[in-house]
C-alpha positions, 0 to 999 in steps of 0.5 A: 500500500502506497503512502498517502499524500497530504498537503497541510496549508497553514501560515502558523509554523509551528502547527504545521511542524507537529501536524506533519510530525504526527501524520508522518510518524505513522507511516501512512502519510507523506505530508507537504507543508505550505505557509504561504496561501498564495503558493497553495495551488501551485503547491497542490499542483507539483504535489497532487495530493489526496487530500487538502488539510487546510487553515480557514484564516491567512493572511493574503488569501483566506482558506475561502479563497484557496478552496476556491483556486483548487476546486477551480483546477480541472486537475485538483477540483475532486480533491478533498478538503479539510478546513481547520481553524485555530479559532475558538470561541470561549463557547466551544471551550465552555469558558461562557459560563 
């Protein structure tokens, strides 16, 4: 069974640095790193990944407008995407209370 590929577009460096650690210790995944949104569709062009795990909020292009170039290329538009977010409102960490 061949690796899977990842591509992991994220403007935090050191998320993308343990993201990768932990897919790749598995054995199961080999994962490309960008931090910079305006190269992610080239990146997913030399790459052609099997899935997108990608930041919603970057400067330049937000993750938005990145799912957007890549749903827009004929080659990479089935490609899975992922969105992830650091964000997180006191809600969803039940500090509202």
């Amino acid at each position: 069974m061949s690796m899977k590929r990842i591509l992991l577009v994220d403007d935090e460096t050191g998320i993308t640095t343990m993201t990768k650690l932990t897919l790749e210790r598995t054995g199961l995944y080999e994962v490309r790193v960008e931090n910079r949104s305006t190269h992610a569709l080239d990146a997913a062009k030399a790459f052609n990944p099997d899935l997108i795990l990608l930041d919603m909020t970057m400067p330049d292009l937000d993750g938005v407008d990145v799912a957007s170039q890549i749903k827009a290329d004929d080659k990479l538009k089935s490609t899975p995407i992922v969105f992830l977010t650091a964000m997180v409102s006191r809600f969803e960490t039940g500090d509202d209370q």
